[in-house]
RONUKOL-814042 format. One record per residue: x negated, y, z negated of N, C-alpha, C in turn; residue in three letters. Coordinates in Angstrom, 1 decimal, padded with zeros to 4 digits, m for minus. Layout:
+--------+--------+--------+--------+--------+--------+--------+--------+--------+-----+
|    nxx |    nyy |    nzz |   caxx |   cayy |   cazz |    cxx |    cyy |    czz | res |
+--------+--------+--------+--------+--------+--------+--------+--------+--------+-----+
|      X |      Y |      Z |      X |      Y |      Z |      X |      Y |      Z | Ala |
...
+--------+--------+--------+--------+--------+--------+--------+--------+--------+-----+
end
This chain:
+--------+--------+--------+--------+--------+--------+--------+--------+--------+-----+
|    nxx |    nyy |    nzz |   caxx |   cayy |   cazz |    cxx |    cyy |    czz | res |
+--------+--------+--------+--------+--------+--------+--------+--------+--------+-----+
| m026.1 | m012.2 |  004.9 | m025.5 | m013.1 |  003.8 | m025.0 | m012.2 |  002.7 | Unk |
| m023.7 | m012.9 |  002.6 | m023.6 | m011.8 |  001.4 | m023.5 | m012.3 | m000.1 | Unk |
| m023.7 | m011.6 | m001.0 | m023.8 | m012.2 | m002.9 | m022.3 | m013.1 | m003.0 | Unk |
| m023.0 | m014.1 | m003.8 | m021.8 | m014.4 | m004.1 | m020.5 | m014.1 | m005.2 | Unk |
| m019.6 | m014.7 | m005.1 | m018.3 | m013.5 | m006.0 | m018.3 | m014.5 | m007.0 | Unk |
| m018.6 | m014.0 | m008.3 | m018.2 | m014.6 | m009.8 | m017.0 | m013.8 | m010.2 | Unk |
| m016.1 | m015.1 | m011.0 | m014.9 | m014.8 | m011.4 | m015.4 | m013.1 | m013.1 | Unk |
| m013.7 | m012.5 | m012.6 | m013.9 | m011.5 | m013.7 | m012.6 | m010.8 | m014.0 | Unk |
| m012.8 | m009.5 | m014.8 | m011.4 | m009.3 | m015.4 | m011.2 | m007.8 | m015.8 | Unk |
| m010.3 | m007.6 | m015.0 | m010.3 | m006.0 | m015.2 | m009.0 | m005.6 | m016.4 | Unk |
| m009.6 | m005.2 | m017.2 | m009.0 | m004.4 | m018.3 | m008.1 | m003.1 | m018.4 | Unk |
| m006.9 | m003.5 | m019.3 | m006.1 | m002.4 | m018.9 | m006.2 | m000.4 | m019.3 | Unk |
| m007.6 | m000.5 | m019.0 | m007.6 |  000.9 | m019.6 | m007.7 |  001.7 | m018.0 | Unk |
| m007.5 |  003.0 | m018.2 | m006.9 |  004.2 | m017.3 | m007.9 |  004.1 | m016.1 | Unk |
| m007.4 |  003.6 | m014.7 | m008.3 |  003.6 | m013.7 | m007.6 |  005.2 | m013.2 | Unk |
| m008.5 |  005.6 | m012.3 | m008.4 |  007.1 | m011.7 | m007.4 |  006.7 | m010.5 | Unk |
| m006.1 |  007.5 | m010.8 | m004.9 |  008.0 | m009.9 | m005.6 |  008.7 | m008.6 | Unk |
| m005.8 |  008.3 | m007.5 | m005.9 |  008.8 | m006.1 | m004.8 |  009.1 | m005.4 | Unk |
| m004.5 |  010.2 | m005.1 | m003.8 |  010.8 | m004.1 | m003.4 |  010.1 | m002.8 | Unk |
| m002.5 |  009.2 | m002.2 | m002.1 |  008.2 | m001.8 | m001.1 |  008.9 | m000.6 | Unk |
| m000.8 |  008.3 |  000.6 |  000.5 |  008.7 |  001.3 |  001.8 |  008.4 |  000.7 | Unk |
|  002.7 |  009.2 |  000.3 |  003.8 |  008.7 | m000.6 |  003.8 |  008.5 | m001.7 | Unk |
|  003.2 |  008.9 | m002.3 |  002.5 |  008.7 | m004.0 |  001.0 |  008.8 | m004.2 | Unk |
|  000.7 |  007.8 | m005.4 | m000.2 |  007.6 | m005.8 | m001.1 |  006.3 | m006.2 | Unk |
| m002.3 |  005.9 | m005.8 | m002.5 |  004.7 | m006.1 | m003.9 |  004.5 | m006.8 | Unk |
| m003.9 |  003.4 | m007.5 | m005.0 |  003.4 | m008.0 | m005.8 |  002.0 | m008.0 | Unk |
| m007.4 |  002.0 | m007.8 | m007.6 |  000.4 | m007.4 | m007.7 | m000.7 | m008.2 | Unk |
| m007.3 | m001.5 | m008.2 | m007.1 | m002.7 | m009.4 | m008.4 | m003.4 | m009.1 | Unk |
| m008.8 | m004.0 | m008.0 | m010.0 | m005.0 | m007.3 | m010.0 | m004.6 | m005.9 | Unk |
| m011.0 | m004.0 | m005.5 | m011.6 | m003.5 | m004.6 | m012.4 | m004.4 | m003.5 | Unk |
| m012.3 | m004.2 | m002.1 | m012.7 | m005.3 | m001.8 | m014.1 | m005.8 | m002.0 | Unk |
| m015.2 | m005.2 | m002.3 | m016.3 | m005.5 | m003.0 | m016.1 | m006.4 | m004.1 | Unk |
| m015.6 | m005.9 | m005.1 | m015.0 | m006.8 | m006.6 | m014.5 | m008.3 | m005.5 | Unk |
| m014.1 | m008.6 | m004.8 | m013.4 | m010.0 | m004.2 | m014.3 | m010.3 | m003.3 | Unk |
| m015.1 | m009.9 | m002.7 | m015.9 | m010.5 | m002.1 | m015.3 | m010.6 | m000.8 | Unk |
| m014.1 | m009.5 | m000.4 | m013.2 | m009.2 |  000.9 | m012.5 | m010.0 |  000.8 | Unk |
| m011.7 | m011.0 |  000.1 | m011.2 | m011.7 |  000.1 | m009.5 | m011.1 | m000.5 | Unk |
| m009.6 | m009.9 | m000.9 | m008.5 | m009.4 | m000.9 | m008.4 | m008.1 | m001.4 | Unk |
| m007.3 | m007.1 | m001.7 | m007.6 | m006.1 | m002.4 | m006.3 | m005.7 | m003.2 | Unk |
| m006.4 | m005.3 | m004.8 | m004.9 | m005.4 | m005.5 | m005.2 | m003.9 | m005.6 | Unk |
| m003.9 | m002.8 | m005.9 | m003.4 | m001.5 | m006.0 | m002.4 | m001.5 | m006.4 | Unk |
| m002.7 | m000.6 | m008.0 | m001.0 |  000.1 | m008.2 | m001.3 |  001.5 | m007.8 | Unk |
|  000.1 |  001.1 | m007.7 |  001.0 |  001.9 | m006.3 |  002.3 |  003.2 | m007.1 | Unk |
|  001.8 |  004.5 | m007.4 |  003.0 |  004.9 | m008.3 |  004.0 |  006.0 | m007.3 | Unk |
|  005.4 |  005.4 | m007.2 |  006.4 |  006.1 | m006.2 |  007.5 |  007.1 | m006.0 | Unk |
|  007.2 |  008.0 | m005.7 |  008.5 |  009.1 | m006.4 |  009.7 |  008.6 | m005.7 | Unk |
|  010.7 |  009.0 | m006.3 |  012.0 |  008.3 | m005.8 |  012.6 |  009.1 | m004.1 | Unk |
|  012.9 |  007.8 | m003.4 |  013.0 |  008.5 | m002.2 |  011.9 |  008.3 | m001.3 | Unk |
|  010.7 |  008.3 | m001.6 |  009.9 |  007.8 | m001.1 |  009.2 |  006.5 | m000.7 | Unk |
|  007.9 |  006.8 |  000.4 |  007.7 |  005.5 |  000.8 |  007.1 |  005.4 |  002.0 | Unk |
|  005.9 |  005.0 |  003.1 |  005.5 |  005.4 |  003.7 |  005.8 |  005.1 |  004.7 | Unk |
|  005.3 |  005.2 |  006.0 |  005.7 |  005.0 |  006.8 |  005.5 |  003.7 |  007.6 | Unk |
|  007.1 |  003.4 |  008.8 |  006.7 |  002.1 |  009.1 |  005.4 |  001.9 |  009.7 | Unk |
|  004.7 |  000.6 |  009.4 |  003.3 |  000.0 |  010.6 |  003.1 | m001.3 |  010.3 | Unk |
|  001.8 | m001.3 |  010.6 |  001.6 | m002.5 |  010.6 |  000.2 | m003.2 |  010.4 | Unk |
| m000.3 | m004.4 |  010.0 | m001.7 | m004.6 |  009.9 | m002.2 | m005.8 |  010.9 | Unk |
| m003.4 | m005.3 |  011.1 | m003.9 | m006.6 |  011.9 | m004.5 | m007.5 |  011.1 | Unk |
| m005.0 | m007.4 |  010.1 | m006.1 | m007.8 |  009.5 | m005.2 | m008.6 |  008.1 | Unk |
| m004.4 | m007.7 |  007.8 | m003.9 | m008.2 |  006.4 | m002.6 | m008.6 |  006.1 | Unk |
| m002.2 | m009.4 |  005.1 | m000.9 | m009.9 |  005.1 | m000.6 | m009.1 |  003.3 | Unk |
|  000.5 | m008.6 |  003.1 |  000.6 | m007.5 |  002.3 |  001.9 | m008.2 |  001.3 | Unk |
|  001.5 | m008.3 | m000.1 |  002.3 | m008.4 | m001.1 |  002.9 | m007.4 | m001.7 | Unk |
|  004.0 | m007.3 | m002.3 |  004.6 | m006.1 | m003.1 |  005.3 | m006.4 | m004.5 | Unk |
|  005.0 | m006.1 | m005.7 |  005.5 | m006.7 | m006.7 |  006.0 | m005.7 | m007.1 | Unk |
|  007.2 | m005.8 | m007.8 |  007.7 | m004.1 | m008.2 |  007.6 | m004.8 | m009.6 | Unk |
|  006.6 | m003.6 | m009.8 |  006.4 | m003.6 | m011.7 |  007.5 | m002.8 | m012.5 | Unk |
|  008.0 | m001.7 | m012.1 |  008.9 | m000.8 | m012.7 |  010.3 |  000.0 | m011.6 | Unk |
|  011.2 |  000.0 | m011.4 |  012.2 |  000.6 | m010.4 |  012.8 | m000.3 | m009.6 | Unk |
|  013.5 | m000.3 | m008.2 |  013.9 | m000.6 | m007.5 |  013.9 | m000.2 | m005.5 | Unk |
|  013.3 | m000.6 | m005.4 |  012.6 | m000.6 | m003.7 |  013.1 | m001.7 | m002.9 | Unk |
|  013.3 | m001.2 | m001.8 |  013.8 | m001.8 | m000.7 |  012.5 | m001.9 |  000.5 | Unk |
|  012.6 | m003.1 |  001.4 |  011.2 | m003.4 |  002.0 |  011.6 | m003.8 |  003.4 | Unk |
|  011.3 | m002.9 |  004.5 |  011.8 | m003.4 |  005.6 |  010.2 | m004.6 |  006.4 | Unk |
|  010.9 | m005.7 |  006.6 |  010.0 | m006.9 |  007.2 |  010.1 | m007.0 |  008.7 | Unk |
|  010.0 | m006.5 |  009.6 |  010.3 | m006.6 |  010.9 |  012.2 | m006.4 |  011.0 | Unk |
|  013.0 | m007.1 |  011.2 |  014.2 | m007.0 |  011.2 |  015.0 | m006.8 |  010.1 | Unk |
|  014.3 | m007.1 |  009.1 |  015.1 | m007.8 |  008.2 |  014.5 | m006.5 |  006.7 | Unk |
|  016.1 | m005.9 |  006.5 |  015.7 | m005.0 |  004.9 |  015.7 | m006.0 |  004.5 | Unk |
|  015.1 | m006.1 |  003.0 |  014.8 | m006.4 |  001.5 |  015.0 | m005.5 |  000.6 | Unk |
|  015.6 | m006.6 | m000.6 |  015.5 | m005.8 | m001.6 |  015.1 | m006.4 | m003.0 | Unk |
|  014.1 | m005.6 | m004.2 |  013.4 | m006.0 | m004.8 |  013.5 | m004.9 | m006.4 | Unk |
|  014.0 | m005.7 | m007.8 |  013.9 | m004.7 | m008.4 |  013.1 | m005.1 | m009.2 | Unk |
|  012.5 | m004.4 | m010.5 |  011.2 | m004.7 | m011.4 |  011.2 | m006.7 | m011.5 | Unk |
|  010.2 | m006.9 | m011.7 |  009.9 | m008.2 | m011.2 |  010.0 | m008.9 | m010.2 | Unk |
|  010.6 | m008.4 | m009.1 |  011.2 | m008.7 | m007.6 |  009.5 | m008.9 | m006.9 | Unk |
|  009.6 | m009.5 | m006.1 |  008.3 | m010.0 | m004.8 |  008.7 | m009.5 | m003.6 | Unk |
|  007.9 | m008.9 | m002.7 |  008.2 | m009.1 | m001.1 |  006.9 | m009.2 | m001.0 | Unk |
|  007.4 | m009.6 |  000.8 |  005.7 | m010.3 |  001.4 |  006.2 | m009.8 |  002.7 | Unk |
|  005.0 | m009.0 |  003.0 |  005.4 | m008.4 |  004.8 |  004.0 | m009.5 |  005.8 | Unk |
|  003.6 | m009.9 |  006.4 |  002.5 | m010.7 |  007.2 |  002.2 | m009.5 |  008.1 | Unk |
|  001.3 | m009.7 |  008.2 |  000.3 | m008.9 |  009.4 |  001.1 | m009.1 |  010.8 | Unk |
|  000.9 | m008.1 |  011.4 |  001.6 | m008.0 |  012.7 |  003.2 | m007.6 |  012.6 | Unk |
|  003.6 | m007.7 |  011.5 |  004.7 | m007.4 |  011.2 |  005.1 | m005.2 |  011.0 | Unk |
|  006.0 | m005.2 |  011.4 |  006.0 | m004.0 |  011.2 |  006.8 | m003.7 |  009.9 | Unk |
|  006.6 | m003.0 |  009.2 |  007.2 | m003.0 |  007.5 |  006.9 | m002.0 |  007.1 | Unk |
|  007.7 | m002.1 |  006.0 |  007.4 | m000.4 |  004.7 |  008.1 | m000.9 |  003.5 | Unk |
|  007.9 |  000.3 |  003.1 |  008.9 |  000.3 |  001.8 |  009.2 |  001.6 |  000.9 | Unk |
|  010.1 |  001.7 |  000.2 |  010.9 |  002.7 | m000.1 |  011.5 |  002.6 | m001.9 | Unk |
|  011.0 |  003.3 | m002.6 |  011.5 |  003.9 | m004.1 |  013.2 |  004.1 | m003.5 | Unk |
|  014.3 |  003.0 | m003.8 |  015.6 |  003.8 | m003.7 |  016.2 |  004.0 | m005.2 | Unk |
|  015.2 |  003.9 | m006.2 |  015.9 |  004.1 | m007.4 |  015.8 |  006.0 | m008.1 | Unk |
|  016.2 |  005.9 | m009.2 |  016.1 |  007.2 | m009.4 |  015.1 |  008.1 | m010.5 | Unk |
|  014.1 |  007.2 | m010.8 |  013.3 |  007.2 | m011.3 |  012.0 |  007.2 | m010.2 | Unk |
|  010.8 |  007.7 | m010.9 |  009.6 |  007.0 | m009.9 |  009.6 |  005.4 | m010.1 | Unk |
|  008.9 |  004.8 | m009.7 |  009.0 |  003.4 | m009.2 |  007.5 |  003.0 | m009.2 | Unk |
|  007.3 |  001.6 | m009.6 |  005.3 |  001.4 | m009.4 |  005.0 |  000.1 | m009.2 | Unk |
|  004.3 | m000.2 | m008.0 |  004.4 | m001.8 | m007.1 |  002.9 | m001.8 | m007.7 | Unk |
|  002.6 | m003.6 | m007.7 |  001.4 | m003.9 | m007.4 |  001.5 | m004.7 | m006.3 | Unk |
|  000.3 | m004.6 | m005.0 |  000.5 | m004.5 | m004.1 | m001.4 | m005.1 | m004.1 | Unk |
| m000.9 | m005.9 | m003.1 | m002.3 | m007.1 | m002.7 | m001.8 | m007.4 | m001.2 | Unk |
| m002.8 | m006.9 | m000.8 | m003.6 | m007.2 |  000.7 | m005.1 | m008.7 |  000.8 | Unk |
| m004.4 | m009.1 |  001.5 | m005.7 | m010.2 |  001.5 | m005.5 | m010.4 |  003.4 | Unk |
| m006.8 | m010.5 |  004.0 | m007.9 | m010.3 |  003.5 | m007.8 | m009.1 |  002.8 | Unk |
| m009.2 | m008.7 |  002.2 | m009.5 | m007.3 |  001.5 | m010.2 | m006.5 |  002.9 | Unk |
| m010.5 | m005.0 |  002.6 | m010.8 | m004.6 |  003.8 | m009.6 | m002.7 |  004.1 | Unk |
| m008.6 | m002.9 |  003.5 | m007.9 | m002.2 |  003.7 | m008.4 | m000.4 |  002.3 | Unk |
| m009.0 | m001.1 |  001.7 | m009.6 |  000.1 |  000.4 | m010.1 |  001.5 |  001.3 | Unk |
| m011.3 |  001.3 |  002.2 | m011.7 |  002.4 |  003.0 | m010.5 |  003.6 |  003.6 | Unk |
| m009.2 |  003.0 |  003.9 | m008.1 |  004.0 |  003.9 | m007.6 |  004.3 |  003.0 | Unk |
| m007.4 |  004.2 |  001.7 | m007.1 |  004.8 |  001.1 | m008.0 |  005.8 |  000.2 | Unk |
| m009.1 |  005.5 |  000.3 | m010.9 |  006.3 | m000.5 | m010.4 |  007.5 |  000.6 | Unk |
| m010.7 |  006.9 |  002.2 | m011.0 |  008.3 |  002.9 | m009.7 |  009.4 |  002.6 | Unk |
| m008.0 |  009.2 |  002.5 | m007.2 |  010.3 |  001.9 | m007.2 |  010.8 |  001.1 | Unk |
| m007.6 |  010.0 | m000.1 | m007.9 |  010.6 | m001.2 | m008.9 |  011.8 | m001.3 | Unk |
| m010.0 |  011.6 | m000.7 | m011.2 |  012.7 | m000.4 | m010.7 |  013.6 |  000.7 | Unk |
| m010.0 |  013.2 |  001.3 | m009.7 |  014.5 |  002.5 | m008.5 |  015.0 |  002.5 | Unk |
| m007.2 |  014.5 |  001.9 | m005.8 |  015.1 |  002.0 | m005.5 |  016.2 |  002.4 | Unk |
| m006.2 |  017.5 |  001.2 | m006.1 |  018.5 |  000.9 | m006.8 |  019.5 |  002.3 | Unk |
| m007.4 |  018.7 |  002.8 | m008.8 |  019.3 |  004.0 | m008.1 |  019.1 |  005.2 | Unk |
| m007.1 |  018.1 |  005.8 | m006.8 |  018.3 |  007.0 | m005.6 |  017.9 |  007.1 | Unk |
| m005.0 |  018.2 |  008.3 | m003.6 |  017.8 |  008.4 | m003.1 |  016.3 |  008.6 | Unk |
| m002.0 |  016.1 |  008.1 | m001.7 |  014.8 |  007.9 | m001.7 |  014.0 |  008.7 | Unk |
| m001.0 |  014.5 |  010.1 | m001.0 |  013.3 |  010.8 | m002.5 |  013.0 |  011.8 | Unk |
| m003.4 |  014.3 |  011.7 | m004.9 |  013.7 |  012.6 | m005.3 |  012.8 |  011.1 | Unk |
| m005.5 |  013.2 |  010.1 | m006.0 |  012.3 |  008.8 | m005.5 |  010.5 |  008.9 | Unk |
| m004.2 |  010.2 |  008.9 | m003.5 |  009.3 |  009.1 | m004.4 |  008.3 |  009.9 | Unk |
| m004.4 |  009.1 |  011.4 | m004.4 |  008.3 |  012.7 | m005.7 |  008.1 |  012.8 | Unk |
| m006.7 |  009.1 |  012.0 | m008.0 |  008.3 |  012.1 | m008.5 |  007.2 |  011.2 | Unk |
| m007.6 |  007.5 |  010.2 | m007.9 |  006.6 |  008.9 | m007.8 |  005.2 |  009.6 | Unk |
| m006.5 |  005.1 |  009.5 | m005.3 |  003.6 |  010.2 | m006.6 |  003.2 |  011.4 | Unk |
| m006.5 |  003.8 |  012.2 | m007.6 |  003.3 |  013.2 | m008.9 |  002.6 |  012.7 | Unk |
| m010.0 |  002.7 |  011.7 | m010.6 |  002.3 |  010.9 | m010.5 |  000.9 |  010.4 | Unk |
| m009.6 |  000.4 |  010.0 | m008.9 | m000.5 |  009.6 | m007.9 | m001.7 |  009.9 | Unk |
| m007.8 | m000.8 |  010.9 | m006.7 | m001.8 |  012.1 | m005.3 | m001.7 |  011.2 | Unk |
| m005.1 | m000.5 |  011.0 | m003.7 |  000.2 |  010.8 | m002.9 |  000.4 |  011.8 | Unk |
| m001.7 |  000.6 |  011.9 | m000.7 |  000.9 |  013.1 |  000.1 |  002.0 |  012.6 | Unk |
|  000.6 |  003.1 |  012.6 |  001.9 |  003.5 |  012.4 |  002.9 |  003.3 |  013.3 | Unk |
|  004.0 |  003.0 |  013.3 |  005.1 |  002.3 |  014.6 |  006.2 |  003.4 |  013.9 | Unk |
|  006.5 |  004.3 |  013.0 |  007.7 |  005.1 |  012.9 |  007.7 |  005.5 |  011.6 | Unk |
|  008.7 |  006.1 |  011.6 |  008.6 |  007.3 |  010.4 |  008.9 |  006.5 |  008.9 | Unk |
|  008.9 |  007.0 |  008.0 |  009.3 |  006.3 |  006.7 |  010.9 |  006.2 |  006.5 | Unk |
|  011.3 |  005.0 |  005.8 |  012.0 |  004.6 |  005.8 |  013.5 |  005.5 |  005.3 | Unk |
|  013.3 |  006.5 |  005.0 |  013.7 |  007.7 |  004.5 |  014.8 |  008.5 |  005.7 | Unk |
|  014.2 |  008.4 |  007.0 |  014.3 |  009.1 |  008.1 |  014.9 |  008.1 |  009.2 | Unk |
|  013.6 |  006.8 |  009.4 |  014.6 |  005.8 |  009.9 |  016.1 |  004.8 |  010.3 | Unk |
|  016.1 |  004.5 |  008.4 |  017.3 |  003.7 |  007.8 |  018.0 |  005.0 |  006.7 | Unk |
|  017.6 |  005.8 |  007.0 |  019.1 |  006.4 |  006.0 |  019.5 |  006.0 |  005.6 | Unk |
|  020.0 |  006.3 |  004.1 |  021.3 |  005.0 |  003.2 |  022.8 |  005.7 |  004.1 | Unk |
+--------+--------+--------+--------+--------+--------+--------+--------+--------+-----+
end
């Protein structure tokens, strides 16, 4: 049985920047704090960047662009989103997204269910210790991550 989740409110003072695929992120509500019910992240993006396509089993993934301009591939279909802009990728869907401005760029980004935090704790702690792509493939595996192709960068060339 688990506790139950009282409403609460996270304050805008400096959460710790983690070392992220493609940037940097940092946790807004963790899925403990929700009660797994979802999990929010900012997201900070160098330009050009953006991680690689996959996909989720578990979670259906929001992207708010707080600052810049990013493009969002949804299964077939690019998107495009500049500060205040929305995308929404669904689970099973194969997606990414990509900083095409020329500045860094910074999403807040919600996953519900929650559940997806454990991959980004474990890169953060290990980046530096092992190579990328065994790191990736065990993380994503954990989680019911997919990678399906390279970042959007490599893919979709402008």
């Amino acid at each position: 049985m688990t506790d139950p989740v009282h409403g609460f409110a996270v304050g805008s003072g400096e959460r710790p920047r983690l070392a992220a695929p493609a940037g940097e992120i940092s946790v807004v509500i963790g899925t403990a704090d929700s009660g797994g019910s979802m999990n929010v992240f900012e997201f900070w993006c160098p330009p050009g960047k953006g991680p690689r396509v996959h996909t989720h089993s578990r979670e259906d993934e929001i992207w708010w662009v707080l600052e810049g301009s990013f493009r969002f591939l949804a299964g077939d279909e690019m998107l495009h989103a500049e500060t205040g802009g929305v995308a929404f990728g669904p689970r099973g869907l194969p997606h990414a997204f990509q900083n095409v401005g020329s500045a860094a760029g910074r999403l807040l980004i919600v996953t519900a269910p929650g559940g997806i935090q454990p991959f980004f704790d474990g890169y953060a702690e290990r980046w530096q210790d092992e190579s990328a792509e065994a790191l990736l493939a065990d993380l994503a595996s954990e989680v019911g991550l997919r990678f399906v192709g390279p970042p959007l960068s490599e893919s979709h060339p402008d």
